[in-house]
N, C-alpha and C positions, 0 to 999 in steps of 0.2 A: 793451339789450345786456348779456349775461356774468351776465343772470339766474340762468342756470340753476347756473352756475361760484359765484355768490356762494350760492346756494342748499347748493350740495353743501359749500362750505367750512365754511359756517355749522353743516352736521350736524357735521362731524370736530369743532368744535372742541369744541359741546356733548357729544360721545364722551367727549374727553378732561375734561371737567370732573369726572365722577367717580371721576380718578384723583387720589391726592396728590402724587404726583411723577413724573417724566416717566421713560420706563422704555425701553429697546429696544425694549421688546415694543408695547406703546402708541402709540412713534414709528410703528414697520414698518408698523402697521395705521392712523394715521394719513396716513402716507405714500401706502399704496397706496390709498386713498379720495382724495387729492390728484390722486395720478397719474388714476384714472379722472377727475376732474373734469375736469381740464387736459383729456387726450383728446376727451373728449365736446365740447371749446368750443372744439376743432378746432385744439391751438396743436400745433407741428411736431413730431413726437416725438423728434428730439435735442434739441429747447429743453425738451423733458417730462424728458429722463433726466438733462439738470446741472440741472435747476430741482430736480428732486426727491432727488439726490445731495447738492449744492449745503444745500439746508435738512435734510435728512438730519443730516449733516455739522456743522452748526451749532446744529441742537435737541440731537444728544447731547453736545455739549461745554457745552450753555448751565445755569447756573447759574441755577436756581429761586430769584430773591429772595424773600421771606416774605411781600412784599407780592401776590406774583402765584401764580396757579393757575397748574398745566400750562397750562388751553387759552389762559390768558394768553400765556405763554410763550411759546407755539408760531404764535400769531398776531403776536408780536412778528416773530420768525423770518419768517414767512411773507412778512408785509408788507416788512419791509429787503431781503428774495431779489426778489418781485413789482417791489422799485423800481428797484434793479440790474440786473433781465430788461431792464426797458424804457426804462432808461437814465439812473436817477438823478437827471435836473434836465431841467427846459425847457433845448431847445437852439435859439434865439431865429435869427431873417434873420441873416443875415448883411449888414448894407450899408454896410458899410466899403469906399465902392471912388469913383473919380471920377467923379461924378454924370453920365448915370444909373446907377443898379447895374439891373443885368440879372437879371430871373426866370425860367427857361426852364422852363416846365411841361409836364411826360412821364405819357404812361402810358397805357391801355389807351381803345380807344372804351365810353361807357357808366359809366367811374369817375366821372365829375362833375370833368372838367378845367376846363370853359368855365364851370361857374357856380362851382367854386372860385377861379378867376382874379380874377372879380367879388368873391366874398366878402374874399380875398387885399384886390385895391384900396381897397375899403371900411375892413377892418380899418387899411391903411396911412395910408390918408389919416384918417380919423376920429384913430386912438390913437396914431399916426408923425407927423402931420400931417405928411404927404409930398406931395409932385406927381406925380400918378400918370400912365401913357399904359398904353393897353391897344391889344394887337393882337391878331388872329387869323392865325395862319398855317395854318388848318386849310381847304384849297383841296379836299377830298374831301367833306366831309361839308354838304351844301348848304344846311342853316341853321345852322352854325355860326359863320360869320362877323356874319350878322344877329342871333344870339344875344349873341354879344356885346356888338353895337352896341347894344342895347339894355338891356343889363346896365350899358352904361356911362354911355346916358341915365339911367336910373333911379336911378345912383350921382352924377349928376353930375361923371364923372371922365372927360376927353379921352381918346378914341378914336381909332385909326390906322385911317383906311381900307383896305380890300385884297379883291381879287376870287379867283373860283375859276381865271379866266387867268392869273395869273402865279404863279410861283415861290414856291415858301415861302419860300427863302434869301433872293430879289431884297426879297420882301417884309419880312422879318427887318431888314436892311440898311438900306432907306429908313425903317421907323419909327426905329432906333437913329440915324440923321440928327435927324429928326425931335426925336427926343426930346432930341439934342443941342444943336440950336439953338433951340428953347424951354425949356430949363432944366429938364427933367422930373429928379426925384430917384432917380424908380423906373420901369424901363421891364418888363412881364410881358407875356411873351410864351404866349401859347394855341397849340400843336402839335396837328398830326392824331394819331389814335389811329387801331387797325385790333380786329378781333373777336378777334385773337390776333396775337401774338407772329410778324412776318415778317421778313425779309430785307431789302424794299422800306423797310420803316417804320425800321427803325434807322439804315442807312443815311441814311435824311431827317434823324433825330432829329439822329447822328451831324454830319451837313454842318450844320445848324441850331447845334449847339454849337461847331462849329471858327469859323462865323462870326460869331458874336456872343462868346465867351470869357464866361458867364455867371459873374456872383458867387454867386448859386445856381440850381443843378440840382433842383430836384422834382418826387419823384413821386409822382403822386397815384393810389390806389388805394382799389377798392373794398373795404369790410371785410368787407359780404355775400360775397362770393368765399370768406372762409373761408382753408382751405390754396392754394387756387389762387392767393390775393395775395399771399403769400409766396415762392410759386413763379416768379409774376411778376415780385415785385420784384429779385428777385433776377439772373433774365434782364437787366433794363434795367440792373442795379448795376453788372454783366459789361461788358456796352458801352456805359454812360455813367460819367462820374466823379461819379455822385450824392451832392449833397451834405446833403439831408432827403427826407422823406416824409412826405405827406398820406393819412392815412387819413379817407374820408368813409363819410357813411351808416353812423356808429355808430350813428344812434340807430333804428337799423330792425333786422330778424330774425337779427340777424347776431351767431353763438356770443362771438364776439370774441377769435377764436385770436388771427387775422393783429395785433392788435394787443401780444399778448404774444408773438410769434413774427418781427416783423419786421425789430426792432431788432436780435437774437439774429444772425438768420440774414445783413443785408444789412451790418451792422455800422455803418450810418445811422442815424440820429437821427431818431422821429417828428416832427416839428415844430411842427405843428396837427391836430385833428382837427373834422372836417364834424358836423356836426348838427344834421339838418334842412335842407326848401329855404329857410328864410327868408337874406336874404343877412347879416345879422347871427349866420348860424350858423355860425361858425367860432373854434373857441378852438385857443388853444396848448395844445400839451399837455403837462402836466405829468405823469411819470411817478408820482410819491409820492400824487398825490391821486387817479390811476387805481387804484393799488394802497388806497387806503382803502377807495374806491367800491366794488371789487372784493369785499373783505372786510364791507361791509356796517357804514366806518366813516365813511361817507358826504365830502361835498367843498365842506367848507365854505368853505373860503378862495374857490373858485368859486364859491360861492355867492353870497358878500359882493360878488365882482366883478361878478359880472352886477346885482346889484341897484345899484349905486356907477353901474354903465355906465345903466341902464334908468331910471332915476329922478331925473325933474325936478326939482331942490332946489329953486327955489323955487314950485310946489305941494308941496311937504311942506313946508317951512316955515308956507306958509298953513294944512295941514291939521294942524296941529302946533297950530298960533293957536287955530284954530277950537278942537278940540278941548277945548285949556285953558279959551277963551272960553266952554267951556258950553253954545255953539251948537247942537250935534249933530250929526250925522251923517246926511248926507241920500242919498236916491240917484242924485245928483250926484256926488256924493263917491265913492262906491260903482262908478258908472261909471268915474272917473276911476281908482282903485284897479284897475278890468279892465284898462284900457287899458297901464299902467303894467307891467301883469305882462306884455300881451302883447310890451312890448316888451323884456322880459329872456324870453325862450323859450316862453313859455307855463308855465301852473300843474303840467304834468306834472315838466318840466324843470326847472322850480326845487326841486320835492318830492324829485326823485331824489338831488340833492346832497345833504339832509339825512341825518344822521346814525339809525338803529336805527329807530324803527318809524315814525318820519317817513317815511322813503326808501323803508320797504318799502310805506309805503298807496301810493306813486307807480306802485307797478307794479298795482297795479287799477283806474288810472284810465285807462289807454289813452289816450297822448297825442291822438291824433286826436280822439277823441271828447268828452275836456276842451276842446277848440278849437274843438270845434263846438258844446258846450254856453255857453260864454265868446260864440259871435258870436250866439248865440240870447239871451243873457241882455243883450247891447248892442240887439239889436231889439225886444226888449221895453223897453227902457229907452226908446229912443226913438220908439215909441208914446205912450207919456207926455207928458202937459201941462208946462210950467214947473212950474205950481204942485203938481200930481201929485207931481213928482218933487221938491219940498222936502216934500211933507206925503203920504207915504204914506196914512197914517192914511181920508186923503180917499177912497181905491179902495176903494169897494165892488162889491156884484156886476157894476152897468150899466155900471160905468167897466169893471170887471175885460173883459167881453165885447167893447168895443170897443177896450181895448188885446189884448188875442188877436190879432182881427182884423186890425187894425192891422199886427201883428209877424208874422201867417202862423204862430200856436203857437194852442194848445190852452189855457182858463182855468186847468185844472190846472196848468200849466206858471208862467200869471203869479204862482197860488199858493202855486210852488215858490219860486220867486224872492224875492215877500214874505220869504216862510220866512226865506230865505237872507238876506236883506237884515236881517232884523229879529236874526238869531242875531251878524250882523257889528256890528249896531249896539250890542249889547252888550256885543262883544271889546273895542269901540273905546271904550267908559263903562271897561269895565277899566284897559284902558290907559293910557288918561289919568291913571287914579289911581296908575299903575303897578303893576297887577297883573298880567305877566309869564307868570307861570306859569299864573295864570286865563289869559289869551290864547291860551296853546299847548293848552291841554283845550280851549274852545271854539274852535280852529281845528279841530285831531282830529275833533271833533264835530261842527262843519260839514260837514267836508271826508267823512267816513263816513256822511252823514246821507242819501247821494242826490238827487244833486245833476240839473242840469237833463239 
């Protein structure tokens, strides 16, 4: 997402490097490369004309320290304007209310309402440690409600029954029973959506909100839509009292206006944004670290979190032992290391947060295709013998042929892997000694080396 946006910023600012101080002239013409970027990544054009007035405004009053360049300068600018667009700070649940608090979730068919609900609960219960109830009140759409229920097995989080015969409201009303007399902390509610914007559907939305008095209203919207999820949002802001907004499917083909354009326009707070279907893909969103990511100054505090969230301390601990112990580094270890990543987003997603030319290798790796080299490089793994897999060293060609087979890949492929395995085994000899910096050159190195 906002490739292209961090792409065009990233020219303006190396523009401005070869000036030595920042001039009218050099603004206007930085300016008007801003404005087309914005454009091009579809954000609304009155959020383009104070965004670009706005930092206008502000580069030519700002005071060149000695320690900074123009294109310093002007990224400073940029960045504090990008964080104020989209609204300054995470604007966090709201569940200050007499248990349960009420999630009423709105928004179009096709935004990802029903498996943001699931992600919502998960997030609650796991980081809230909340008591969650899930319903559907979406009586139109015919595996919707089975969606759920199985969103909510998979989560381990109690579900409210409810069919396509009855009422949304009826149905509304008996889970909020429900949820009252088994002590639920948080009750989220799943609404029908339609292909567009009707009459019928507000009105439901509308009667759904008079009867439950939700502590939050959100709406969830696709970010692929572009201008049109703006346009949308803003319909539903009209006839509900929306109190956030979900943006999903950041992490797919989508310019990323609606996300600099929705706060602007609905005057709502993004809340979390969707990435990816795994149901651990749901972060809050922080404006200040979207505006780094943007600029190309990568997100790393997100970073730190997903890793904090993904990783078993005590296997790092043990692999912390080993390591000191002198042991080595087996491809045991190596697997467990995949696994670990899979479970903070995959290698694409974690490379993107990184900072300068870290974040920008992530975008030649094509998430997808890093996660299917990642379950190819675990099949090959377990082809492998016990003993295989502490003593590479052992695979030679007859082994190599019958782990191929074994994993459904090609010899070449398990000789990629070697490869791969033998370049980590060395980051991880650095490491131990504390060689840092060696780490990050042969991570680079790896990771550019072509991979499975």
């Amino acid at each position: 997402m906002l490739d292209n946006l961090t792409t065009r910023l990233s020219g303006v600012i190396k523009n401005l490097r070869g000036h030595a101080r920042l001039t009218e002239d050099n603004i206007k013409d930085a300016m008007r490369e801003v404005r087309m970027a914005l454009l091009e990544a579809d954000v609304a054009l009155p959020v383009v004309k104070t965004f670009i007035n706005d930092v206008r405004e502000r580069a030519m009053g700002h005071e060149v320290m000695g320690s900074l360049t123009p294109g310093q300068a002007v990224v400073g600018v940029v960045n504090d304007e990008l964080t104020r667009l989209m609204g300054e700070k995470n604007d966090a649940l709201n569940l200050a209310a007499v248990p349960p608090a009420i999630v009423l979730m709105a928004g179009l068919q096709g935004a990802g309402k029903t498996t943001t609900s699931g992600k919502l609960a998960k997030l609650l219960k796991e980081q809230n440690k909340k008591k969650v109830l899930l319903v559907s009140a979406d009586v139109y759409r015919p595996a919707a409600i089975e969606q759920l229920k199985l969103l909510a097995q998979q989560l381990d989080v109690e579900w409210f029954p409810s069919d396509a015969s009855q009422k949304p409201v009826d149905i509304a009303r008996a889970a909020l029973d429900h949820a009252k007399r088994h002590f639920h902390d948080v009750l989220i509610v799943d609404t029908a959506g339609r292909l567009a914007i009707d009459t019928a559907m507000m009105e439901e939305i509308k009667a759904l909100h008079a009867a439950l008095n939700p502590v939050e209203t959100l709406f969830v919207v696709d970010a692929m839509q572009g201008q049109d999820a703006v346009n949308t949002a803003q319909a539903f802001n009209e006839a509900l009292p929306l109190t956030g907004v979900i943006l999903t499917k950041l992490d797919g083909d989508s310019r990323g206006g609606a996300a600099l354009s929705v706060r602007h326009v609905t005057g709502k707070p993004i809340k979390f944004i969707g990435v990816g279907e795994k149901l651990t893909g749901l972060e809050p969103f922080h404006p200040e670290r979207m505006a780094s990511r943007i600029l190309g100054m990568g997100d790393v505090l997100s970073l730190i979190e997903d890793v904090q969230k993904g990783i078993d301390q005590d296997e790092a601990q043990k692999m912390m032992k080993k390591m000191k112990s002198g042991k080595g580094f087996d491809l045991e270890d190596f697997k467990a290391q995949i696994q670990q990543m899979k479970k903070m987003g995959g290698m694409a997603s974690l490379m993107e947060k990184m900072p300068g030319q870290l974040g920008q290798m992530a975008k030649g790796l094509e998430g997808m295709q890093a996660d299917k080299a990642v379950g190819r490089i675990e099949g090959i793994i377990n082809s492998m013998t016990p003993t295989e897999r502490r003593k590479p060293e052992l695979i030679k060609a007859s082994r190599k042929r019958r782990i191929a087979a074994g994993a459904g890949v090609t010899v070449q492929e398990v000789n990629r892997l070697l490869a791969q395995f033998e370049q980590t085994q060395k980051m991880m000899k650095q490491f131990s000694k504390g060689g840092l910096s060696k780490l990050m050159r042969g991570m680079k190195g790896m990771m550019g080396g072509g991979g499975l």
